[in-house]
C-alpha positions in Angstrom: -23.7 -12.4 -18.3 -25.4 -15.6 -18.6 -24.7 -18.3 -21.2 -27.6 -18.5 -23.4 -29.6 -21.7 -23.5 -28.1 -24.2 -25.7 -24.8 -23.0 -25.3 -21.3 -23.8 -23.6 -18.2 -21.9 -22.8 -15.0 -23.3 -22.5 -10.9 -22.8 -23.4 -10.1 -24.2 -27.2 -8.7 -27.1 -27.2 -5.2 -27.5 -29.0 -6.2 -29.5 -32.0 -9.8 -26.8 -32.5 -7.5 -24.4 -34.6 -9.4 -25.3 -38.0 -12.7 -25.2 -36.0 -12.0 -21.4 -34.9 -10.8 -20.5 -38.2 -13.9 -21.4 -39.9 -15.8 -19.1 -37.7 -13.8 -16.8 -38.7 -13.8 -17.9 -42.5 -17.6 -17.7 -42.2 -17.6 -14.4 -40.8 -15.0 -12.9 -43.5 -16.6 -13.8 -46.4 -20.0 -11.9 -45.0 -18.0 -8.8 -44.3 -15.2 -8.6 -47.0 -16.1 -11.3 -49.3 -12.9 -12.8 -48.7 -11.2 -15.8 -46.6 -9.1 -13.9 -44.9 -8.2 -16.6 -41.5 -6.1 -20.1 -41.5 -6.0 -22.7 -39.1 -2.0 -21.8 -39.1 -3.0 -17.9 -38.0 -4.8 -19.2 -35.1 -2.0 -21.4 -33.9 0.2 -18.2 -34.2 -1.9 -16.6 -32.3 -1.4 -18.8 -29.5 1.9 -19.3 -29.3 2.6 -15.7 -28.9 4.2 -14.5 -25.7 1.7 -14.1 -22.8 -0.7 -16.1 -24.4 -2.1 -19.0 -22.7 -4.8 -20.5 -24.7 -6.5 -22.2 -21.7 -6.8 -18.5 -20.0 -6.6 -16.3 -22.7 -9.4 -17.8 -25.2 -12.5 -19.3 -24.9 -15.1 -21.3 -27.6 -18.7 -21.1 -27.7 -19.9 -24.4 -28.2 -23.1 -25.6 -29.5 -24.4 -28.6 -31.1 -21.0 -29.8 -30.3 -18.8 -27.7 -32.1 -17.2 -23.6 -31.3 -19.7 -21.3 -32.9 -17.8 -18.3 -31.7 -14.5 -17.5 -30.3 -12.7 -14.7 -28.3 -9.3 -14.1 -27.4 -7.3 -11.6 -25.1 -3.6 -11.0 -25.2 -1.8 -8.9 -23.3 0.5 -6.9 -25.7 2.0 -4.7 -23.1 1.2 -6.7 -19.6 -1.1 -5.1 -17.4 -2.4 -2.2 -19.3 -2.5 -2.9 -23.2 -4.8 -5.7 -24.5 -5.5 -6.9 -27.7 -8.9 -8.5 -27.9 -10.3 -10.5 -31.1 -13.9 -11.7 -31.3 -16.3 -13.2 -33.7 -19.8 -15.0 -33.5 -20.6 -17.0 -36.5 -23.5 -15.2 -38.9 -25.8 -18.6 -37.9 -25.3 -17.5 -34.3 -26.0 -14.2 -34.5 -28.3 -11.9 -32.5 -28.2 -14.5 -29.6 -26.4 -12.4 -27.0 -23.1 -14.5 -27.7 -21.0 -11.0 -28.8 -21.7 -9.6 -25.7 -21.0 -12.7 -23.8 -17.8 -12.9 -25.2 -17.2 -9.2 -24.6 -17.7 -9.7 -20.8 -15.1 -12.4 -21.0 -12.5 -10.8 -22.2 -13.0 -7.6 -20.0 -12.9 -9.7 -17.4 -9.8 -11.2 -18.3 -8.6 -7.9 -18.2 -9.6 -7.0 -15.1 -8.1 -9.3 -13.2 -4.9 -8.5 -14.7 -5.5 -4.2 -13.6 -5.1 -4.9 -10.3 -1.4 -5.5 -11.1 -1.0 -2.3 -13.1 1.2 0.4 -12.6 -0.9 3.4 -10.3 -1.8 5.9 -13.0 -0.9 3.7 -15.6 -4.1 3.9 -18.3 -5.8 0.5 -19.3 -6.6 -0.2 -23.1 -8.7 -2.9 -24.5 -8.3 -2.7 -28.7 -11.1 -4.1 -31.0 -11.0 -3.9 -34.3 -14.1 -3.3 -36.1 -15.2 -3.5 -40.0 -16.5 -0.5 -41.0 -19.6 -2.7 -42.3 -20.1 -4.4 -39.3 -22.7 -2.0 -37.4 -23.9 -4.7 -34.9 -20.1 -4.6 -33.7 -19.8 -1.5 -33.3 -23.1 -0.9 -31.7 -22.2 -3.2 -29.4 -18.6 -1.7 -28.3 -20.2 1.7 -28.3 -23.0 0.9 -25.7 -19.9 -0.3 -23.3 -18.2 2.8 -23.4 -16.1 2.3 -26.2 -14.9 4.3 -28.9 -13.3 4.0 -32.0 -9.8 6.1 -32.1 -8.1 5.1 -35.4 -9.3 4.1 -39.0 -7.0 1.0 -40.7 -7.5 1.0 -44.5 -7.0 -2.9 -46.4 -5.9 -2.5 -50.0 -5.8 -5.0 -52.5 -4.8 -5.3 -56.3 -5.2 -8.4 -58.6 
């Protein structure tokens, strides 16, 4: 897939943490009403085994700053990925979602060529049950959802 016009693709940098995480922040409050991503959970993120932020994420910059992010990680090498994405709500409808789709599928490709013969490959998203565009998305690639999580909260 192309990049869209007026928009770049690149690894995070190390000090963009707070920059992904307000994607995120932006995109939480719209679906849950709720700040639900740090700067600190990002970091995390990367310094997780098998992670390598400069292979294993990538920003979507425009107007010089990430208006979307995507990671991959490899929970069980070779054949069990974890994949995280989100678009900022001002960026949406642009084609970046299923730009950043194609790059984490084919981060994962290149690592199935190394997996066990038989051996089944999974990609997990997650998706909010209110985000339709999401799931639409997922769907037309062939996905398909296979458990329900539930969040509770009390004050």
């Amino acid at each position: 897939m192309a990049v869209p016009q007026g928009y770049s693709v690149r690894a995070p940098r190390a000090d963009e943490a707070a920059a992904v995480a307000t994607i995120f922040e932006a995109y939480d409050v719209l679906q849950f009403d709720a700040r639900d991503t740090s700067a600190a959970e990002i970091e995390e993120d990367w310094a997780r085994p098998r992670f390598e932020r400069e292979r294993d994420s990538w920003v979507v910059i425009a107007e010089d700053r990430p208006v979307a992010y995507a990671s991959i990680w490899e929970e069980h090498p070779q054949v069990d990925f974890y994949c995280d994405a989100v678009v900022h709500p001002d960026h949406w409808g642009r084609g970046l979602g299923g730009l950043l789709l194609e790059l984490m599928e084919g981060r994962a490709y290149d690592d199935v060529a190394m997996a066990p013969v038989g051996e089944p490959v999974v990609l997990h998203n997650v998706v909010p049950r209110s985000d339709q565009q999401r799931a639409a998305l997922l769907s037309s690639r062939g996905y398909e959802g296979v458990r329900t999580f539930l969040r509770m909260v009390a004050d």
